[in-house]
N, CA, C and O atoms as a GROMACS GRO file, in nm:
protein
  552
    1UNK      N    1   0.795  -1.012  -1.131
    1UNK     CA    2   0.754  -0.974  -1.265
    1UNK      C    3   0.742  -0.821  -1.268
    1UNK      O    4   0.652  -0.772  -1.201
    2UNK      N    5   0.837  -0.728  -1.349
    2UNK     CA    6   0.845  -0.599  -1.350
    2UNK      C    7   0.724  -0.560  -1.438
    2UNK      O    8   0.681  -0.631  -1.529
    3UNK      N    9   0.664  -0.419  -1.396
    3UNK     CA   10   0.586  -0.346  -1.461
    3UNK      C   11   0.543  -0.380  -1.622
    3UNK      O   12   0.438  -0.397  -1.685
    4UNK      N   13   0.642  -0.381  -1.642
    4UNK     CA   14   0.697  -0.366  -1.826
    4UNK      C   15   0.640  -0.552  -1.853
    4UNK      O   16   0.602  -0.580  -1.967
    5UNK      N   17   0.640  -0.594  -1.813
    5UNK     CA   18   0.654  -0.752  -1.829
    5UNK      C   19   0.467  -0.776  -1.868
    5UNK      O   20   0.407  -0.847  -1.949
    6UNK      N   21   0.431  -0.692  -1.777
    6UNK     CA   22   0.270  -0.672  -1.739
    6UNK      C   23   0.209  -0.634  -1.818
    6UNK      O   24   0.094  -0.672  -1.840
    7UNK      N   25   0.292  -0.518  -1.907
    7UNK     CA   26   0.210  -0.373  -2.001
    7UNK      C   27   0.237  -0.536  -2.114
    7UNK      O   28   0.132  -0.599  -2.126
    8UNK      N   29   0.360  -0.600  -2.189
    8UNK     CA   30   0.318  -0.641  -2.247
    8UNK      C   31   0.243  -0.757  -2.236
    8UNK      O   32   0.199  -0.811  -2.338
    9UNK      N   33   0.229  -0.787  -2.161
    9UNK     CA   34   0.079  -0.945  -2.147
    9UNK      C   35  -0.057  -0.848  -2.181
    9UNK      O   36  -0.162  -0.875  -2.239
   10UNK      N   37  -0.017  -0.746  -2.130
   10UNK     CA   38  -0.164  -0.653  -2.173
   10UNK      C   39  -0.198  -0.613  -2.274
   10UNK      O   40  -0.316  -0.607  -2.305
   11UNK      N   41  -0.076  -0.567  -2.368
   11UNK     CA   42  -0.083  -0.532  -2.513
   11UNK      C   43  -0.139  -0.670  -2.567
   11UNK      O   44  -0.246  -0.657  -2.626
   12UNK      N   45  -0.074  -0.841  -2.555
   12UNK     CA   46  -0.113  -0.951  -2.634
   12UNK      C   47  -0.275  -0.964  -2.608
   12UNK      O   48  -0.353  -0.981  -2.702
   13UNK      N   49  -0.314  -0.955  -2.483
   13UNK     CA   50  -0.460  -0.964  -2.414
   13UNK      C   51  -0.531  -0.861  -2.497
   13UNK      O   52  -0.610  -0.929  -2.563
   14UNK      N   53  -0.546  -0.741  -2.530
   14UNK     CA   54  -0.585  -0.673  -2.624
   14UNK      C   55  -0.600  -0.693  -2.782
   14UNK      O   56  -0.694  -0.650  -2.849
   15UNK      N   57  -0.483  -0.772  -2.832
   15UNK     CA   58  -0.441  -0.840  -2.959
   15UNK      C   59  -0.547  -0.954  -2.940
   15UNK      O   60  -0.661  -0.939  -2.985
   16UNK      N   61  -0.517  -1.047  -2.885
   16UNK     CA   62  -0.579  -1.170  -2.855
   16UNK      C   63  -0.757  -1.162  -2.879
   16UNK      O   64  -0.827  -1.242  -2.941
   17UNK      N   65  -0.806  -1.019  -2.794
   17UNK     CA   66  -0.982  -1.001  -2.830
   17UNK      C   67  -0.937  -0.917  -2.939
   17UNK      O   68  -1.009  -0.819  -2.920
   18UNK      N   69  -0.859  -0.885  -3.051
   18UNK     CA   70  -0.856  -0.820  -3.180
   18UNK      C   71  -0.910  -0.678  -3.140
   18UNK      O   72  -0.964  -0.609  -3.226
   19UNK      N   73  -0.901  -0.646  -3.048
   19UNK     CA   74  -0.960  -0.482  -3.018
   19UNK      C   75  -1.060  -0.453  -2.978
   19UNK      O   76  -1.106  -0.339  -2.978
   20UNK      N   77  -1.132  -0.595  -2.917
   20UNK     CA   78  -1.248  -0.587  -2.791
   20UNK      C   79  -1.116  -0.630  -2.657
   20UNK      O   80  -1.036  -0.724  -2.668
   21UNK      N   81  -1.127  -0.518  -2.520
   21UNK     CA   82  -1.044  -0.585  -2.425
   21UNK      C   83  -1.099  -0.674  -2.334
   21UNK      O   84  -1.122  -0.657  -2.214
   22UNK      N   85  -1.124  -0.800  -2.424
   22UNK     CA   86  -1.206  -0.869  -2.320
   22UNK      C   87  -1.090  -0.964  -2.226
   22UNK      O   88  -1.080  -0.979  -2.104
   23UNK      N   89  -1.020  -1.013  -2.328
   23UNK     CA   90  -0.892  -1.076  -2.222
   23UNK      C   91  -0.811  -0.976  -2.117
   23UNK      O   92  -0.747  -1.011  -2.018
   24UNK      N   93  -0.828  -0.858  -2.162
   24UNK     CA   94  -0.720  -0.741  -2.105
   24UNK      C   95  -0.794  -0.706  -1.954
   24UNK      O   96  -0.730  -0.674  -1.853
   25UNK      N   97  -0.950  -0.720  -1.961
   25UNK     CA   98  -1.039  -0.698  -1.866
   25UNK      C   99  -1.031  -0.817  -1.743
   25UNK      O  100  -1.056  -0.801  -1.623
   26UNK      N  101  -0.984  -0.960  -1.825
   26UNK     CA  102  -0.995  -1.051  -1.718
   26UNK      C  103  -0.804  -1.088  -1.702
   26UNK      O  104  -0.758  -1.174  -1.626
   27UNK      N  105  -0.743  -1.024  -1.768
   27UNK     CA  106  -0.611  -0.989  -1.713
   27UNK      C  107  -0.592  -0.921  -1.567
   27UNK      O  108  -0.496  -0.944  -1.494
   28UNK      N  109  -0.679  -0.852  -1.542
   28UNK     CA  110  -0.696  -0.742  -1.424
   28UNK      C  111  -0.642  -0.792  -1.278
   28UNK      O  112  -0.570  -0.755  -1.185
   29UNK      N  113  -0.740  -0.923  -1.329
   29UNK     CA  114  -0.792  -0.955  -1.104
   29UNK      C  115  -0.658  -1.079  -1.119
   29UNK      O  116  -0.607  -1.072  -1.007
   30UNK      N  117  -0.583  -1.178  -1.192
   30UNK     CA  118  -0.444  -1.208  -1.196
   30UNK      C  119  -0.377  -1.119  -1.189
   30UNK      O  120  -0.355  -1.108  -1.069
   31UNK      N  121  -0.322  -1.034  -1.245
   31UNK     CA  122  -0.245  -0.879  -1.216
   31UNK      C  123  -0.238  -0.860  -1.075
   31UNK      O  124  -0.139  -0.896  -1.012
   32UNK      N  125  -0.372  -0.786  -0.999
   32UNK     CA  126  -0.389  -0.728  -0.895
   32UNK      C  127  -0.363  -0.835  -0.790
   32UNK      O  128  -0.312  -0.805  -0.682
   33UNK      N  129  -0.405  -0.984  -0.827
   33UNK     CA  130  -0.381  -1.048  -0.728
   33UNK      C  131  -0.229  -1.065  -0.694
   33UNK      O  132  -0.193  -1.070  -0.576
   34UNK      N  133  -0.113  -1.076  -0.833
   34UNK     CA  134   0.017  -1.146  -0.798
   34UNK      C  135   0.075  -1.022  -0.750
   34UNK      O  136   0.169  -1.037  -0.672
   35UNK      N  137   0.034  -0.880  -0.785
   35UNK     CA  138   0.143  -0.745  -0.751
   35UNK      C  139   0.072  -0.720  -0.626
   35UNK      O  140   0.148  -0.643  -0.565
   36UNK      N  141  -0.029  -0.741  -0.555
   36UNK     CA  142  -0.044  -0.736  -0.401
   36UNK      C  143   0.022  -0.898  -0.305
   36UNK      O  144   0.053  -0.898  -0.186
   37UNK      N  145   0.028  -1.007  -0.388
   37UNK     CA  146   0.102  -1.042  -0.301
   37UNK      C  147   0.243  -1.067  -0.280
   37UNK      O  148   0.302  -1.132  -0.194
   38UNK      N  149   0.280  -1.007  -0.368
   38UNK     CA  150   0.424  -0.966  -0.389
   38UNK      C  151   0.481  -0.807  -0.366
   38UNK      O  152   0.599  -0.781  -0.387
   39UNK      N  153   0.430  -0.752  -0.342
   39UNK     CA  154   0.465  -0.570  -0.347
   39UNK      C  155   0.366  -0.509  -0.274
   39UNK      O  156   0.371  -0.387  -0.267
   40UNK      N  157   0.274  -0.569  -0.215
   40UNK     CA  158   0.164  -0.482  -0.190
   40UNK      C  159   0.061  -0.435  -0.210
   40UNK      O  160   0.044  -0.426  -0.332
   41UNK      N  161  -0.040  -0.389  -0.144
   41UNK     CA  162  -0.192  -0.331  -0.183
   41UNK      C  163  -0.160  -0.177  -0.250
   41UNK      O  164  -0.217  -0.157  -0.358
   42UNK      N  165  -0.091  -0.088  -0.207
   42UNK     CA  166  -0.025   0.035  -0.289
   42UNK      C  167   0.020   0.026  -0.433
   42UNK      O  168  -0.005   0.090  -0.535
   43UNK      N  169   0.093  -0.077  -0.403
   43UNK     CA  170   0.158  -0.113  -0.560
   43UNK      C  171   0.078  -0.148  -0.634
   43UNK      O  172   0.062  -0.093  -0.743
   44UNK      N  173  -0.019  -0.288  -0.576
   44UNK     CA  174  -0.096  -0.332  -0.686
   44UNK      C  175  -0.204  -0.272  -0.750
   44UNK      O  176  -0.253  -0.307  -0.858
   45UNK      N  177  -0.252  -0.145  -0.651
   45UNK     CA  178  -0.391  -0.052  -0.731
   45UNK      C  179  -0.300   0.049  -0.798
   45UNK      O  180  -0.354   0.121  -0.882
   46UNK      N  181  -0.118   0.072  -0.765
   46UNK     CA  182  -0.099   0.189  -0.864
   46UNK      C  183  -0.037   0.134  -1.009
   46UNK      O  184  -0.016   0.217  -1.097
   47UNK      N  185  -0.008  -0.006  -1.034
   47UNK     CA  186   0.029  -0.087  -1.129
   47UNK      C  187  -0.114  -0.127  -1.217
   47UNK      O  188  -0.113  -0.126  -1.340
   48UNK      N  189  -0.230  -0.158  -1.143
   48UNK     CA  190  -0.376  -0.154  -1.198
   48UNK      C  191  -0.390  -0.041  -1.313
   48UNK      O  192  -0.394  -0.033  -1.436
   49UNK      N  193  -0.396   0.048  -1.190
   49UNK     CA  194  -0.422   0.204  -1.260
   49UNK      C  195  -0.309   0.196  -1.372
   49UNK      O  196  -0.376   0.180  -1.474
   50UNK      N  197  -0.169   0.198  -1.412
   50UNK     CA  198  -0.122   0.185  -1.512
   50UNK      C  199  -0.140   0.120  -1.636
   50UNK      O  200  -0.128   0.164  -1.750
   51UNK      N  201  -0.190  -0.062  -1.569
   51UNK     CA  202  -0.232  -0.123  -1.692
   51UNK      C  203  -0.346  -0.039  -1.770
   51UNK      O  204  -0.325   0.001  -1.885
   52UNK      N  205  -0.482  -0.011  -1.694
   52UNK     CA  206  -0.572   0.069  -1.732
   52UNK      C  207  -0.546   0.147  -1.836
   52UNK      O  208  -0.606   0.130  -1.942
   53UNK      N  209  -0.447   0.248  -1.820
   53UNK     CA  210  -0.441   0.370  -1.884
   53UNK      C  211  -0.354   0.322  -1.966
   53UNK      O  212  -0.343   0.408  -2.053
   54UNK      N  213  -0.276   0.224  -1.994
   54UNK     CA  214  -0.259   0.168  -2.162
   54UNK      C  215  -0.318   0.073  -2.222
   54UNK      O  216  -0.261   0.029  -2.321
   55UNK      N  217  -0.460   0.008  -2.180
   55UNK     CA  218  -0.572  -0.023  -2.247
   55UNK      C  219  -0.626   0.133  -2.288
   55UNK      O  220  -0.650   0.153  -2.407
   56UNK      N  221  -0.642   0.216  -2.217
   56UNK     CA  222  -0.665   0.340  -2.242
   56UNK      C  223  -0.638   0.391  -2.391
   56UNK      O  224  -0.702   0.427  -2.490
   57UNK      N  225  -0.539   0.378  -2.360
   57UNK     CA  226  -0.431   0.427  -2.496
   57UNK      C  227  -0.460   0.324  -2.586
   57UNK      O  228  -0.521   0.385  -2.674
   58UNK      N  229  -0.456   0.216  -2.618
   58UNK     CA  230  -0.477   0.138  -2.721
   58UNK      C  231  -0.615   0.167  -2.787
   58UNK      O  232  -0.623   0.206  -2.903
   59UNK      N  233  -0.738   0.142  -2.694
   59UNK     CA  234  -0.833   0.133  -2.732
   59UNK      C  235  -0.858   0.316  -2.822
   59UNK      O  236  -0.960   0.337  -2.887
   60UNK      N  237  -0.740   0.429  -2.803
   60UNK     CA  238  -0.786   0.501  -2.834
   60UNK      C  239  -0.721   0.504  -2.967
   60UNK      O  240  -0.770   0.576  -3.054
   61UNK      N  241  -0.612   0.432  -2.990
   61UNK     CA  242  -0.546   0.425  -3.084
   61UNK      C  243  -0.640   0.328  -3.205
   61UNK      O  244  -0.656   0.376  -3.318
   62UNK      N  245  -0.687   0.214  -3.175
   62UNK     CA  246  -0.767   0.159  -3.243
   62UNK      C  247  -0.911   0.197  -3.254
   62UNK      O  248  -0.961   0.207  -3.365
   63UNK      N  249  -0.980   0.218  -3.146
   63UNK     CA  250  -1.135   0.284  -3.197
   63UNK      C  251  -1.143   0.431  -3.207
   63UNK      O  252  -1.258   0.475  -3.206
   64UNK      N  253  -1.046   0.520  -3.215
   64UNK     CA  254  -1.051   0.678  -3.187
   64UNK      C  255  -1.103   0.684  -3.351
   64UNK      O  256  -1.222   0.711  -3.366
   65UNK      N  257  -1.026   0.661  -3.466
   65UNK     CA  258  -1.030   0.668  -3.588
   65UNK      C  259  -1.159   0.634  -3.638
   65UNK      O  260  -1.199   0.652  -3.752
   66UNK      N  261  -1.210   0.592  -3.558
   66UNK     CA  262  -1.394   0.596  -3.576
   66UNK      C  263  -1.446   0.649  -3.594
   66UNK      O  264  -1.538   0.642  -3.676
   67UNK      N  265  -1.390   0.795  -3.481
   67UNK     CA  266  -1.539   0.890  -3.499
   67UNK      C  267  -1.496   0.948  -3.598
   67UNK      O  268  -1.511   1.066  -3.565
   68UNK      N  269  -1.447   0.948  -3.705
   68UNK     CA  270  -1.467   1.038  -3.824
   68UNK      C  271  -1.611   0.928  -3.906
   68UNK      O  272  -1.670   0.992  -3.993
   69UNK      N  273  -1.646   0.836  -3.893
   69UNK     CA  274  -1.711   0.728  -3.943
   69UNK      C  275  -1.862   0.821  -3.936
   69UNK      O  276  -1.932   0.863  -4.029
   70UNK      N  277  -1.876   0.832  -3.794
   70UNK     CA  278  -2.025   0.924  -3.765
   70UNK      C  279  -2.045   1.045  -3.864
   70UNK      O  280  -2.162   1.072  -3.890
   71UNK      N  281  -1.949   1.120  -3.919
   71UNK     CA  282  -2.025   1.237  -4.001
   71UNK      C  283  -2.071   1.229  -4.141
   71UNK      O  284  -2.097   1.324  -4.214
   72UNK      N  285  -2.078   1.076  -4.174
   72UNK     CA  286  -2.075   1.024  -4.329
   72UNK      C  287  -2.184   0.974  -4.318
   72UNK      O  288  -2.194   0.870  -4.253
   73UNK      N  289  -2.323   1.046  -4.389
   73UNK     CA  290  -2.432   1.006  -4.389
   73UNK      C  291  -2.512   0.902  -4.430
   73UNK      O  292  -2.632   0.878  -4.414
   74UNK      N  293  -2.392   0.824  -4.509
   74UNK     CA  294  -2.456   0.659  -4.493
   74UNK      C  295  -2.415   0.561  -4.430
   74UNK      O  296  -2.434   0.442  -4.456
   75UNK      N  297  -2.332   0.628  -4.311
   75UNK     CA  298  -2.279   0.515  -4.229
   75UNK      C  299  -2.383   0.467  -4.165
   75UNK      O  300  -2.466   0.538  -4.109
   76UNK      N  301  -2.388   0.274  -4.172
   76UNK     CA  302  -2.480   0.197  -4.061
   76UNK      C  303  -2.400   0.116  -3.895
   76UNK      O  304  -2.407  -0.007  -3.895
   77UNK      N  305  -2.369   0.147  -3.836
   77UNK     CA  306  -2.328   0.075  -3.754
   77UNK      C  307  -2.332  -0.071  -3.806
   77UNK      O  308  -2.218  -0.119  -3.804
   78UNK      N  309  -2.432  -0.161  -3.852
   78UNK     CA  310  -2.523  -0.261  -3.834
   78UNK      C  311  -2.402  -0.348  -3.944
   78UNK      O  312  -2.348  -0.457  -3.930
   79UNK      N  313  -2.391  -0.255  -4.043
   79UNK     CA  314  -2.256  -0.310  -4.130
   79UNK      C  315  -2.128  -0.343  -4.126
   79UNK      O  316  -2.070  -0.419  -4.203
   80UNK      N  317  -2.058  -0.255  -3.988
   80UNK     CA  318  -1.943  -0.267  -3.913
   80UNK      C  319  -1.975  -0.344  -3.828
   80UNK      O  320  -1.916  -0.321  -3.723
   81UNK      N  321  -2.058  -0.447  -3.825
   81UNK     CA  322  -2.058  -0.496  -3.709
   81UNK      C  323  -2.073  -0.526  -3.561
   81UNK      O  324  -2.040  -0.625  -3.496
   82UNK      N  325  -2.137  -0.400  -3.525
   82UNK     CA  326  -2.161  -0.334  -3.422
   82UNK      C  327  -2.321  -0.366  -3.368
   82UNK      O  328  -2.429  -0.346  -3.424
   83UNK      N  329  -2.286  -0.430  -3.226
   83UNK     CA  330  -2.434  -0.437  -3.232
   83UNK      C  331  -2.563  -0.353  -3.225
   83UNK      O  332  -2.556  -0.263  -3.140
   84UNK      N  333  -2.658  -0.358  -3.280
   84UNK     CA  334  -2.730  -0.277  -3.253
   84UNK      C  335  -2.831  -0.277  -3.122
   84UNK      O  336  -2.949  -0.309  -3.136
   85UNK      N  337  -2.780  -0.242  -3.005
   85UNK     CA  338  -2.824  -0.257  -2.879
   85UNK      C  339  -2.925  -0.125  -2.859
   85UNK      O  340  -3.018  -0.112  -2.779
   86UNK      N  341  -2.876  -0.034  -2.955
   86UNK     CA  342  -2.996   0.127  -2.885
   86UNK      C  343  -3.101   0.114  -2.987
   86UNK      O  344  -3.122   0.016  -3.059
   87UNK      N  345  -3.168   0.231  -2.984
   87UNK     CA  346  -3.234   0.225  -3.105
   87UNK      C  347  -3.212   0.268  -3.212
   87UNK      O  348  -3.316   0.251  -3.277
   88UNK      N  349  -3.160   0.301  -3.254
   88UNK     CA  350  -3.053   0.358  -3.390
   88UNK      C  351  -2.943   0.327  -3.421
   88UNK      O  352  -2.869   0.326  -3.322
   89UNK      N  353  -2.910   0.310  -3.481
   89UNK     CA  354  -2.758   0.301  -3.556
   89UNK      C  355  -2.622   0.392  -3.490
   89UNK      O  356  -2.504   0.360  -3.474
   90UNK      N  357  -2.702   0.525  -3.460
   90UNK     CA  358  -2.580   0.636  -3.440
   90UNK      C  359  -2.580   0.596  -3.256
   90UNK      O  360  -2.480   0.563  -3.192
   91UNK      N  361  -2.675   0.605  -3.218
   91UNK     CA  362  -2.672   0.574  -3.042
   91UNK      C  363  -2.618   0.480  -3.067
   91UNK      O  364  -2.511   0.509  -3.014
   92UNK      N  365  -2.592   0.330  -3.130
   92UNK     CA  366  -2.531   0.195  -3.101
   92UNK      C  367  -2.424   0.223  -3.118
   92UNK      O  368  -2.351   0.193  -3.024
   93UNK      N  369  -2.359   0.288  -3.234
   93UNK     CA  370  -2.208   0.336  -3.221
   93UNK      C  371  -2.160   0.427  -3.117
   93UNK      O  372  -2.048   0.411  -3.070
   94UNK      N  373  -2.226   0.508  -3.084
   94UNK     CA  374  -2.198   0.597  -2.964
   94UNK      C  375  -2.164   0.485  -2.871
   94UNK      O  376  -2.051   0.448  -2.841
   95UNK      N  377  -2.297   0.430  -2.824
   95UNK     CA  378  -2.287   0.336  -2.698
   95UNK      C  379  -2.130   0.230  -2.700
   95UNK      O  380  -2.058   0.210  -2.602
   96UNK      N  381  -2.113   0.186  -2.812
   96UNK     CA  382  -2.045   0.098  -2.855
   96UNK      C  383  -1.852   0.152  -2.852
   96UNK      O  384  -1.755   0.101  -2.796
   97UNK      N  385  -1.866   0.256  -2.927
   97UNK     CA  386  -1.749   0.362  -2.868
   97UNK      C  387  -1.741   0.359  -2.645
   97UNK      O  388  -1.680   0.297  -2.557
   98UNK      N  389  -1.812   0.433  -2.653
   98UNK     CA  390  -1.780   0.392  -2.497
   98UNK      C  391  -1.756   0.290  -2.425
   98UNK      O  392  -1.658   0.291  -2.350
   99UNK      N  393  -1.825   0.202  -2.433
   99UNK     CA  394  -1.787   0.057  -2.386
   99UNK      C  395  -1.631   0.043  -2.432
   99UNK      O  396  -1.539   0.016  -2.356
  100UNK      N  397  -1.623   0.062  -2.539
  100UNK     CA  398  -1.452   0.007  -2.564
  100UNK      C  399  -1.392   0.142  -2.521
  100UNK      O  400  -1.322   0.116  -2.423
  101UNK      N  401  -1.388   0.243  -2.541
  101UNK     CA  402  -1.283   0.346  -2.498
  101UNK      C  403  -1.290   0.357  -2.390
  101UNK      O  404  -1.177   0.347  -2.343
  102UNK      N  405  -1.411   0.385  -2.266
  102UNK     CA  406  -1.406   0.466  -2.149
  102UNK      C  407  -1.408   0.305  -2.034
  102UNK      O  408  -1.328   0.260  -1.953
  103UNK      N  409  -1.517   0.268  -2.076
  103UNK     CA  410  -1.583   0.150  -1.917
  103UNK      C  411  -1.513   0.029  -1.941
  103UNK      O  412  -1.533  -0.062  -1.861
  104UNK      N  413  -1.389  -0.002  -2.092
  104UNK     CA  414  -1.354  -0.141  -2.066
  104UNK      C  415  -1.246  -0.052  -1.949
  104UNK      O  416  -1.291  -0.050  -1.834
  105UNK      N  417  -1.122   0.014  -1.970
  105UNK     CA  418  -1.036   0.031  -1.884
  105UNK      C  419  -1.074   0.050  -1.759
  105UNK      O  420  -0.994   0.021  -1.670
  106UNK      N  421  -1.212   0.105  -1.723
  106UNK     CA  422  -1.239   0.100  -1.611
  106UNK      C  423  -1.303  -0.025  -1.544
  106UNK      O  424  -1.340  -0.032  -1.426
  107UNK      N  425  -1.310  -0.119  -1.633
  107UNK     CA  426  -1.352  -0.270  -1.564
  107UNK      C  427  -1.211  -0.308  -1.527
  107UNK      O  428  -1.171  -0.338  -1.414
  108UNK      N  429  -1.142  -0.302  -1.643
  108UNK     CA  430  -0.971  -0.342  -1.557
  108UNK      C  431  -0.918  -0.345  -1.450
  108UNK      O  432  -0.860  -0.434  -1.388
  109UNK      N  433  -0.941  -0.234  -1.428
  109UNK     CA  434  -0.887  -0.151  -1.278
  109UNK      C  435  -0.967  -0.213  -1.174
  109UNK      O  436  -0.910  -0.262  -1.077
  110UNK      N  437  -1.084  -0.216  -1.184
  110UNK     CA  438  -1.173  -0.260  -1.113
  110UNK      C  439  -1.158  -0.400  -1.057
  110UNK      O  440  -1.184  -0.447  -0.946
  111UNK      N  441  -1.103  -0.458  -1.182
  111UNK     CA  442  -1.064  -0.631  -1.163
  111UNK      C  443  -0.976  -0.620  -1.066
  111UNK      O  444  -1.003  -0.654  -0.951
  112UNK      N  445  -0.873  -0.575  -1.097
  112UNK     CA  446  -0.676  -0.565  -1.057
  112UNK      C  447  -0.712  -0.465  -0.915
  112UNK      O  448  -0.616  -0.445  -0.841
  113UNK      N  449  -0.836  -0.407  -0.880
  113UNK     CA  450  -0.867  -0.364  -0.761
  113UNK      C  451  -0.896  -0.413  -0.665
  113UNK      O  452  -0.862  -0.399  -0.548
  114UNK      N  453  -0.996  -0.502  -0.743
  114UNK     CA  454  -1.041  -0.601  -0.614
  114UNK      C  455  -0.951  -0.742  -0.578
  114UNK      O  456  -0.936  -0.807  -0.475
  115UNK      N  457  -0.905  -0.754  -0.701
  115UNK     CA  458  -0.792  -0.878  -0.636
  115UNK      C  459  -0.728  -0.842  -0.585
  115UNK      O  460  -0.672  -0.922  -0.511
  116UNK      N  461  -0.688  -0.716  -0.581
  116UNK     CA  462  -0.598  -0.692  -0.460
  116UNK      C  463  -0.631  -0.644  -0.302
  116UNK      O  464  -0.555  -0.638  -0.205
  117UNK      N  465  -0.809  -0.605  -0.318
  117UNK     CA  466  -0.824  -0.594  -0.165
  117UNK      C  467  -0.865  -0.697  -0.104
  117UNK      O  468  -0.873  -0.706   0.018
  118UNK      N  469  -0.906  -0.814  -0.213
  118UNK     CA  470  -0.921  -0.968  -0.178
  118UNK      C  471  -0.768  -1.038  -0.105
  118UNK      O  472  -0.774  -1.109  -0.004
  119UNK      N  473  -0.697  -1.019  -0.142
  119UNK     CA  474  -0.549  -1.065  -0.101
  119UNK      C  475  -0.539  -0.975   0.026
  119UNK      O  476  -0.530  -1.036   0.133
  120UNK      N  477  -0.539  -0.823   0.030
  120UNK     CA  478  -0.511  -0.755   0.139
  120UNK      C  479  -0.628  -0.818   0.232
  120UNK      O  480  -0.608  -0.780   0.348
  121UNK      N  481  -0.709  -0.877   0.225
  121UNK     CA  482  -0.812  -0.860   0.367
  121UNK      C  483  -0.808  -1.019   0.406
  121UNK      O  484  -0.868  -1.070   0.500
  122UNK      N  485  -0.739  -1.070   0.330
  122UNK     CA  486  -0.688  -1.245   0.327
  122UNK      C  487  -0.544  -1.225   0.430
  122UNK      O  488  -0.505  -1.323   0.492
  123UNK      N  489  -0.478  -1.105   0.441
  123UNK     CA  490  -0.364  -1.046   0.518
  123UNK      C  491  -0.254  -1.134   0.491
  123UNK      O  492  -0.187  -1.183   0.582
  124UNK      N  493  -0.226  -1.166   0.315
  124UNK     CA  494  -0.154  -1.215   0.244
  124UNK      C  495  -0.078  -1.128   0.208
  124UNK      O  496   0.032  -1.175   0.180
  125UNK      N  497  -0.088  -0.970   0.187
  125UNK     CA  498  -0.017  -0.907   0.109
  125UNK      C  499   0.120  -0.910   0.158
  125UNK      O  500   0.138  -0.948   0.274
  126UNK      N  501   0.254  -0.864   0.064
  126UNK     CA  502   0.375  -0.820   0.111
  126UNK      C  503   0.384  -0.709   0.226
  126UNK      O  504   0.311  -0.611   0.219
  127UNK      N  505   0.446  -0.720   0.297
  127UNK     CA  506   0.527  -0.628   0.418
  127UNK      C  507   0.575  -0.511   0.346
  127UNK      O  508   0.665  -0.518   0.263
  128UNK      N  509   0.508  -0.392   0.381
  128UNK     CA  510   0.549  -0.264   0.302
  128UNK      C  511   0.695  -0.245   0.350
  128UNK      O  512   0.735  -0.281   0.461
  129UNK      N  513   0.769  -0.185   0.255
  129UNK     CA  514   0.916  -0.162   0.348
  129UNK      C  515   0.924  -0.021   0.471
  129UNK      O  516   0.908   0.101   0.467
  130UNK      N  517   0.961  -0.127   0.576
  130UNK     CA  518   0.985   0.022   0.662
  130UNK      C  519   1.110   0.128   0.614
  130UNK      O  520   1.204   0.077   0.553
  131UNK      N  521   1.112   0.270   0.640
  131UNK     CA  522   1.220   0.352   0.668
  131UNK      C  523   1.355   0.322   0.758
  131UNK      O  524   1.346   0.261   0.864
  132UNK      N  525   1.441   0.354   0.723
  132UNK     CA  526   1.581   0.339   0.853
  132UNK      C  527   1.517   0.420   0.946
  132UNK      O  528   1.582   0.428   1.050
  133UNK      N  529   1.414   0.482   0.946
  133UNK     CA  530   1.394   0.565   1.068
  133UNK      C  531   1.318   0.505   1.183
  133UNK      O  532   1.309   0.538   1.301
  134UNK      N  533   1.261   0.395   1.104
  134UNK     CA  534   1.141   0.313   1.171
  134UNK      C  535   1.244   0.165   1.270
  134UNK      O  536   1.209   0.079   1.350
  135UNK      N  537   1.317   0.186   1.235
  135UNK     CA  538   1.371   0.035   1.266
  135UNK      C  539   1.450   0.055   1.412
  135UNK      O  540   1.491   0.167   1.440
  136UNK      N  541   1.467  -0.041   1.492
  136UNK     CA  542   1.489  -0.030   1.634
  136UNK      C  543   1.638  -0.036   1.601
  136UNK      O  544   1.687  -0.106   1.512
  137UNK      N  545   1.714   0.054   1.693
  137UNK     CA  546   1.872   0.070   1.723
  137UNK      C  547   1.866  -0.058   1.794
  137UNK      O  548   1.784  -0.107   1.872
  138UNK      N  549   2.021  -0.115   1.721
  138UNK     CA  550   2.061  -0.271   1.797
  138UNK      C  551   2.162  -0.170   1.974
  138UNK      O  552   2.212  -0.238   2.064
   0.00000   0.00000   0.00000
């Protein structure tokens, strides 16, 4: 399963939570698990790190247009839907912005990280390819 095959299961997983990445987050540790045991522990944290950074991009594409929301003095969080977890309205959107822009992509990675050092320490992963330099003269 090429790269590209991945980004889009990740784009639908994003679609799918409507622009919470909650499927995209538990996309991760399947990801990390099938590209370490097919390609490797290298591959699978630098294919991680890719999915990441186009949840990255999405989430900035869909919640970026937000923060113009904060300088309009009757905006309530509480009305968008947003929970109100801080004590205010403006901290819950703050808080709420981060969670989706910065710490979901970094749960991703995190997932698609550890399934793959779960597979590497299981000593399942693929055989990195050696060099012609490495290989014994017949």
């Amino acid at each position: 399963m090429p790269l590209g095959l991945l980004a889009l299961i990740d784009v639908v997983a994003v679609g799918m939570g409507m622009g919470v990445p909650a499927c995209a987050i538990l996309l991760g540790f399947p990801a990390g698990w099938w590209v370490a045991r097919t390609r490797g522990l290298r591959t699978a944290l630098l294919w991680g790190a890719a999915l990441a950074a186009l949840t990255l991009a999405m989430m900035l594409v869909i919640w970026g247009p937000q923060f113009a929301l904060i300088s309009a003095p009757d905006f309530d969080a509480a009305e968008w839907g947003i929970p109100l977890v801080l004590y205010t309205s403006e901290a819950s959107f703050w808080g709420w912005q981060a969670l989706m822009i910065v710490i979901s992509p970094v749960l991703q990675f995190m997932a698609s990280a550890t399934a793959a050092a779960l597979v590497s320490a299981s000593g399942r992963t693929a055989e990195p390819e050696s060099s012609s330099a490495e290989k014994p003269q017949a």
